[in-house]
N, C-alpha and C positions, 0 to 999 in steps of 0.2 A: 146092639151095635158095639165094636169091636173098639177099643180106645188105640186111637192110631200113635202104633210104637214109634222111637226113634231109630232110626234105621242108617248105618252108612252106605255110601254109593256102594261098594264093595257088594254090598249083600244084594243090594237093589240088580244090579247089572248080572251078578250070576242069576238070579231069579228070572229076571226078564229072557237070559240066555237059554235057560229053562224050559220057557214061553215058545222058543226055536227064536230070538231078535239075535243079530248077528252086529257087533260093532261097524260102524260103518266109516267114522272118520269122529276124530279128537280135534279140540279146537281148544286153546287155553286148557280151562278145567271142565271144559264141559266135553258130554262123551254122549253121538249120537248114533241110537240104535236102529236098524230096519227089520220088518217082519216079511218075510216072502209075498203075505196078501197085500203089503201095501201100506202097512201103520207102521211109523216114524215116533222115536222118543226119544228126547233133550234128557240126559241126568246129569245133574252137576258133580263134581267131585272134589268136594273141600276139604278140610280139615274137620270141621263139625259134622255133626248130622245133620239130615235133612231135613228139612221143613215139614209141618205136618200137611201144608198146604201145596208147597213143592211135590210131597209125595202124590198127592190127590190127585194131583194135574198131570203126575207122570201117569198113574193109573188109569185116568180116564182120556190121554192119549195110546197105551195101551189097550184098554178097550177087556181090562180087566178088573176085577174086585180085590179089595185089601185080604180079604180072605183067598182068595185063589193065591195071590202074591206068599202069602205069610207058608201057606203049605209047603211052597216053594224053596220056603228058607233055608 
């Protein structure tokens, strides 16, 4: 298992965009994406990195692996 990196939204949202997830609308600092099939993903956009567990839950509203993500980068 892969030690899950720190990652900024920056990198997360190109990868997702990757994915085909197209921005969908910004609220505050968070930035919510759509996929054509149907799956919806919240990323925050702080100053910091992301959480290892933020990440986790972005992923698996995605409906992807840290590894498909990381190729992505």
């Amino acid at each position: 298992m892969i030690k899950t990196p720190q990652l900024k939204a920056e990198k997360v949202i190109s990868a997702l965009r990757r994915f085909g997830f197209e921005i969908i609308r910004t609220r505050g600092s968070h930035i919510r994406l759509s996929h054509p099939d149907g799956r919806k993903v919240t990323v925050p956009k702080h100053k910091h990195p992301i959480f290892a567990g933020t990440l986790h839950s972005i992923l698996r509203q995605a409906e992807i692996s840290l590894e498909e993500l990381l190729e992505k980068i």
